[in-house]
N, C-alpha and C positions, 0 to 999 in steps of 0.2 A: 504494500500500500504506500503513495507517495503525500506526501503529506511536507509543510514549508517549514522553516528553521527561521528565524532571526541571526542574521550574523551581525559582526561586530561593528559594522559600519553603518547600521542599519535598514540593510536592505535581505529578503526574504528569499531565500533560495531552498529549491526545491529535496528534499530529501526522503529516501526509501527506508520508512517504519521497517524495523527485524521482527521478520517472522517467527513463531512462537517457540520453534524448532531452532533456531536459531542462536546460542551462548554468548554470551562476553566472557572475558579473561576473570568475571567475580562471581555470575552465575553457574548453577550446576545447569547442567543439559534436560533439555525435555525429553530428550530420546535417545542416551545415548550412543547404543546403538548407530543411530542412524546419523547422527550428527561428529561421532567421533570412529569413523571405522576403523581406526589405528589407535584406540586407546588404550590396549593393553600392550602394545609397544613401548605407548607412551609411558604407562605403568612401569614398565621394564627400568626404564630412563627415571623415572620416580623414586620406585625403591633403589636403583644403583647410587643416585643421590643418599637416599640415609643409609643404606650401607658406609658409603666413603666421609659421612659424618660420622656414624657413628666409630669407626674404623678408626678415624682419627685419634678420636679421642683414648683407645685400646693400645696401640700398633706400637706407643713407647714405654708400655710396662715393662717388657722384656729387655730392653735398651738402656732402661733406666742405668742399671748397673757401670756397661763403657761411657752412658754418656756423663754422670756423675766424676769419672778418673779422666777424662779427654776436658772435660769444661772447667771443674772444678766446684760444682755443685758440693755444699755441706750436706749431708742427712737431712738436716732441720728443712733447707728450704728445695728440696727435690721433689718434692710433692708440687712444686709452684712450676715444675714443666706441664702436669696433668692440671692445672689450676689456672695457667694461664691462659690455657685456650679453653676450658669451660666456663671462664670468670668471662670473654668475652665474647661467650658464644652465648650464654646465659644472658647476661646485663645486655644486648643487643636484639637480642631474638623478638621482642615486646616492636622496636624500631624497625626488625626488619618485615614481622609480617604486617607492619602496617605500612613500610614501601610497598609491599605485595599488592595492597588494596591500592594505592595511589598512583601508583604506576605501572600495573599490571605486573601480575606475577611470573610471568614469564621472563622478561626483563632484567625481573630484579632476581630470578635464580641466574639467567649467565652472569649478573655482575656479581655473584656469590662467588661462583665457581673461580672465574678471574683473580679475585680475591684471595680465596683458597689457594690457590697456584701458587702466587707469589708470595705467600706468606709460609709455603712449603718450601721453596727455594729458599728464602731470608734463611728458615728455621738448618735446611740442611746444610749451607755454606757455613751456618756460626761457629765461630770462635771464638766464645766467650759467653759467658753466664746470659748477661742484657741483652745481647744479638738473639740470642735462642728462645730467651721470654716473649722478646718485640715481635719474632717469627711467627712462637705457638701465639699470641696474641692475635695475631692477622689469623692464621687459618678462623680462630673461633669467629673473629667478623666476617667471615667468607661464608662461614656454615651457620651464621646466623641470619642470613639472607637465605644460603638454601633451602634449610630446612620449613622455615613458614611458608615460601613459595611454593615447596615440592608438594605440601598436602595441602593445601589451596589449589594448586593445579590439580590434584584428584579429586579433591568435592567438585570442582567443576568436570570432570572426566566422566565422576560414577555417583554425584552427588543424589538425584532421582533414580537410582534403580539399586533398590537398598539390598536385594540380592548379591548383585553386581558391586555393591558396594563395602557390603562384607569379606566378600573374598578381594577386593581389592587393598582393604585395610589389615586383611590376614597376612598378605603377601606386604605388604608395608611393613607391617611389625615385625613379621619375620626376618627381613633383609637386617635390622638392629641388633640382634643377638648375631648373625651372620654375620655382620661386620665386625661386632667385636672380640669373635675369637678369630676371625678370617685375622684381624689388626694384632692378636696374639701371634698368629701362626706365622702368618707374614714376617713381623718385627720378630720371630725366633730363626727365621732364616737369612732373612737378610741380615740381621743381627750377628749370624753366626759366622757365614758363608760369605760374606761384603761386608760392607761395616753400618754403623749406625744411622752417617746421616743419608741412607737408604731408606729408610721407614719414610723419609719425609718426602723425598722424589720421585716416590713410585706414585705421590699424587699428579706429578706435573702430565704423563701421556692421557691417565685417565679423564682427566680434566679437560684435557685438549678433544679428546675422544669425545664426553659429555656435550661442549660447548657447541660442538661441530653438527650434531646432530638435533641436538633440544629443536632446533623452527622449523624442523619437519614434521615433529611429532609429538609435540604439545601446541594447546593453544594459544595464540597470545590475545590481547587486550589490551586497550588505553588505558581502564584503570578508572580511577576517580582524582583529579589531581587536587589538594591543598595542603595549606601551611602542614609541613609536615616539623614535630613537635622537639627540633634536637636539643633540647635543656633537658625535656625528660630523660631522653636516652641517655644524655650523659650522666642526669641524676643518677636512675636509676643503676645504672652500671657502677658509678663511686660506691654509693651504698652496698651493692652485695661484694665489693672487690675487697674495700674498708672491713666489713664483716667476717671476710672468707680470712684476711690476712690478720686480724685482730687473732679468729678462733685457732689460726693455723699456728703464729707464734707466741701463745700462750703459755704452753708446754714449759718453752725456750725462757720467759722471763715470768712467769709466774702467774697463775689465774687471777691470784688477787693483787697484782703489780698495780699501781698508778697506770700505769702503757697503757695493759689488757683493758679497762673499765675505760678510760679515755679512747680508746681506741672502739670500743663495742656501741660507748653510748653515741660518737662523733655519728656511727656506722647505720644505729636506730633512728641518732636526728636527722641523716641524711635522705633515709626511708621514707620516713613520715612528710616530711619536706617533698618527697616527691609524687606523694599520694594528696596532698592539698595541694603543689601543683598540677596535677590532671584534673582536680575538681574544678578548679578555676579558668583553664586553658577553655576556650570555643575549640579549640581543635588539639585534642591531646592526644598522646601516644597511647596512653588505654583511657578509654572511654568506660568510665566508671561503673554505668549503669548495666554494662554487658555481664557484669556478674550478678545477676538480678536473673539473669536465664536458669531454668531449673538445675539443679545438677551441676554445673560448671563450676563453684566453687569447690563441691565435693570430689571432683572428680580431677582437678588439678591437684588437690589436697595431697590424694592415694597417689597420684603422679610421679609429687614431690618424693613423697616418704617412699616408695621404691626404687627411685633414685641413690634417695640414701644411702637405702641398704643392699641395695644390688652392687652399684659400684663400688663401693668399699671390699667389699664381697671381692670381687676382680682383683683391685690393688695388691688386697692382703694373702688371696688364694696366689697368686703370683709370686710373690716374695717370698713364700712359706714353699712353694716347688723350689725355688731355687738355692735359698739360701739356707733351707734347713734339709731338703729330702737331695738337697747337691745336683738338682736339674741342669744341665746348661739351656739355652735361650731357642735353641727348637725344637728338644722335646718339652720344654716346657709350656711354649703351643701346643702341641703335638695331643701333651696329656687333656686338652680346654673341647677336644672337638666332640666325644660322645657327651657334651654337657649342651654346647651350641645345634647338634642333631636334632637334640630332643626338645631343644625349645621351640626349633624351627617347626619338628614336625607337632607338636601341640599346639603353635600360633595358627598352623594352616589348614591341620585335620579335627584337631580338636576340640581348640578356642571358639570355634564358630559354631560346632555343636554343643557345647554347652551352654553358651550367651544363651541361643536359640529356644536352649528346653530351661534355663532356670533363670534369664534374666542378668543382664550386666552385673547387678548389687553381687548376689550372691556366687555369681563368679569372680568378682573381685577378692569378696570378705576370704574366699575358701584360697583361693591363687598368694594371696598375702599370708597365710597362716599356713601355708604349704613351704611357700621361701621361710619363714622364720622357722620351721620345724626344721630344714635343711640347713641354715646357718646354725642352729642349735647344735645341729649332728656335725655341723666341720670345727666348732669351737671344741671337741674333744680330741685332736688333733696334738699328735704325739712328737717329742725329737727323736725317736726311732721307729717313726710311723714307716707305711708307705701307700704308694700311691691306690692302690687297689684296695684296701684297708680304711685308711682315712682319707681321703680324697672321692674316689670315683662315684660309690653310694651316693654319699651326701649332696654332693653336686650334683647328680642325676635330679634329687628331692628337689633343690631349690631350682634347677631348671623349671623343673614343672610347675611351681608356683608363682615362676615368673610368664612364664610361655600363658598362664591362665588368668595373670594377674593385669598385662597390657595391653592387651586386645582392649576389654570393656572398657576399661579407662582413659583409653586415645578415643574410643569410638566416643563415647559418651562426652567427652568435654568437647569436638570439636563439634557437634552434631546439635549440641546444645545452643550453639549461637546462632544467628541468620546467614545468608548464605553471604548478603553483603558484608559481613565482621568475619568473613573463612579465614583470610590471612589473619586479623587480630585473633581470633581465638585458636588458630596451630602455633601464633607466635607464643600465645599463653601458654598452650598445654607444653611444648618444647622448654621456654623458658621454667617450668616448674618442675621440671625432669631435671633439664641441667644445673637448676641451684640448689635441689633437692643431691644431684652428684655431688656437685664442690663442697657444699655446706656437710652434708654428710660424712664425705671423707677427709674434710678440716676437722670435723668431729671426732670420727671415731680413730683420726691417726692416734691423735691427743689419747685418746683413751689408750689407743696400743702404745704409746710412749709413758705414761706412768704406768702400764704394767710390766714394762721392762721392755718391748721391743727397739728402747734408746739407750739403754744402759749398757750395753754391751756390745763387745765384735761380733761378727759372725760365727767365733768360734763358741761361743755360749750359743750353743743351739736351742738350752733349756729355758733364756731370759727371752730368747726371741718369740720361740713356742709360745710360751705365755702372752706374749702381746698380741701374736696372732691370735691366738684363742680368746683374747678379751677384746679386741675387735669382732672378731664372728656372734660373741652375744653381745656385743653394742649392735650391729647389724641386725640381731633377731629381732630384739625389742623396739627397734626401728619399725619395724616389715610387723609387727604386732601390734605396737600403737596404729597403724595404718592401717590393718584389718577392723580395729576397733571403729575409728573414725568411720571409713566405710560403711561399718555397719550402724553407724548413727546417725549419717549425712546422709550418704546416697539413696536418692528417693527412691520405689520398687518399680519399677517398670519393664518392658520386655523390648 
């Protein structure tokens, strides 16, 4: 139907109404089937995106160790390699799925990816402590534009056809776990076989490969353009970075120091500060009221809290293969993949039939109390364990409670907003994963550091053990208050 426009100069020209069938880069599809016949291509290009997030953020556990003696990283702050790119993958994510909405999502994943690249480069050339932070810093601004855009581009791909769209979000979630023992297995080879700063430039072909492909087979869009909010973004990111680095070196100069409480309270005034400014912004970086949708703050909550406790999980399962059961760097991937199998095959065979017969709630509640029964079971974890014994059991356990735990909880928080807040609400659900990681694993190091896992060399297997094991029940009761919450927020629905 042709129908006139006012342009800017004020004269009337004619323009052709989108037919019903028809998408933008922020709406889901009428049909789509019909309107996207390459969408599970597109899919493909989707999930390879949160793979190579999520991968990111895995792929230098194993590495930790040469890059700690090559850089000269302390103990204390080697955690701020996995910190520095979730502090800015985290604090950005709110900014980037709201580029996603402004200037189409499409767009704003190539300029992710771009981002990513060169911040893999920065990170593999460093030499030097601040060259390698400034790096992992970039990748996390890179995958904080991907990742909102990548699942904003699938509600618009599979957003009406909730069939279609379940199994689209199976195979999403599952590429997550995939990446993050793929970023084990990976960084245990090239780790071993090359050297370290290989973890980091094995992003650069993929990328290129990514970029090259994306505007054939996804959609793109103009987006919505306005003031887009950067005091927030920058707020928002001071606050959780102040927060992460207060809880992170606490340990180091005392809980009750002067520093820590000046440093926690600066961290909370900067928070609050930036949630009175989005009240007052006409155009702010999250639009307040979007948490007023059923279910979305509950459902970012459980988000969070298995962030927590999953990643911590990874860190300290990694350091307990190597440095107390004497793994080197690719069997110690090696040992991660019948844990990643079975998440993959419960995101994609199972998760969807459970949702199905009992409802998001109570697949959550049971997925969350499945992971803490299984970090239960690896917090008994021996220095003359082994891998078949303490390891492989338990980790099978808490796969399954994760594999049943992410589905309903991505599904549910993005599904909950409109379809025009798609990028704000995946930049939500993403950002409360990844501060739920950092914060969690600022947390529960702390814990494994006054249980002894800082007190000692590597050659006290016994003080180490111990700090692993008192992070694995920091991590349960994590993954347990989370089950709780769930089961007292998340509305019942199917």
């Amino acid at each position: 139907m042709t129908t006139t426009q006012r342009a800017d100069d004020g004269t009337t020209r004619p323009t052709k109404r989108p037919s019903k069938n028809t998408p933008s880069n922020n709406q889901p599809a009428g049909n789509a089937g019909a309107a996207y016949p390459r969408r599970w291509v597109g899919l493909a290009v989707i999930a390879a995106a949160q793979f190579m997030v999520i991968m990111d953020t895995s792929i230098i556990g194993v590495a930790l160790p040469q890059m700690q003696t090559d850089l000269g990283f302390t103990p204390e702050n080697l955690t701020w390699v996995f910190n520095a790119y979730v502090i800015a993958f985290g604090g950005l994510l709110l900014a980037g799925g709201k580029l996603a909405d402004l200037f189409g999502a499409r767009r704003v994943f190539i300029a992710g990816w771009v981002t990513l690249a060169a911040g893999s480069l920065a990170a593999g050339l460093a030499g030097n402590v601040p060259v390698e932070l400034a790096g992992r810093a970039a990748q996390g601004a890179g995958s904080a534009l991907i990742a909102p855009a990548a699942l904003s581009l699938l509600m618009t791909l599979f957003g009406r056809e909730p069939r279609e769209l379940t199994k689209a979000l199976a195979l999403y979630g599952a590429a997550a776990p995939a990446g993050g023992t793929a970023g084990v297995f990976l960084g245990g080879v090239l780790t071993e076989y090359a050297s370290w700063p290989w973890v980091f430039f094995i992003n650069l072909p993929l990328a290129a490969a990514i970029v090259a492909v994306t505007p054939a087979v996804l959609p793109g869009g103009s987006g919505n353009r306005v003031k887009v909010d950067l005091l927030g973004a920058i707020t928002v990111t001071a606050g959780l970075g102040t927060a992460v680095y207060g809880i992170v070196t606490a340990p180091e100069v005392g809980w009750n120091s002067p520093r820590t409480w000046v440093t926690l309270s600066v961290a909370a005034a900067v928070l609050v500060g930036f949630v009175a400014l989005q009240a007052a912004r006409r155009d702010p970086l999250v639009r307040l009221s979007i948490f007023r949708a059923p279910n979305l703050g509950a459902a970012n909550l459980a988000q969070l809290l298995l962030g927590a406790a999953w990643i911590p999980m990874w860190f300290f399962l990694n350091l307990y293969l190597q440095q107390v059961l004497g793994y080197s760097a690719f069997p110690s991937g090696a040992a991660l993949l019948p844990m990643t199998a079975l998440i993959m095959a419960g995101m994609v065979l199972f998760a969807p039939r459970i949702i199905a017969a009992v409802g998001p709630k109570a697949a959550t509640v049971t997925g969350l109390l499945t992971l803490s029964a299984g970090l239960l079971w690896l917090a008994q974890v021996d220095p003359d364990g082994s891998y078949v014994v303490d390891v492989l059991p338990a980790s099978l356990v808490a796969a399954l409670g994760m594999a049943l735990a992410f589905i309903p909880t991505l599904g549910t928080a993005i599904s909950a907003a409109s379809p025009a807040d798609g990028g704000l609400a995946s930049g939500i659900v993403n950002t409360s994963y990844q501060v739920g990681s950092a914060l969690g694993l600022a947390i529960i190091t702390a814990v494994a550091s006054a249980a002894g896992a800082d007190q000692a060399g590597a050659a006290d297997l016994a003080a180490l053990t111990d700090g692993y094991s008192a992070a694995f029940i920091a991590a349960a009761v994590v993954a347990a208050i989370g089950a709780a919450a769930s089961a007292a927020l998340l509305r019942t629905n199917r």
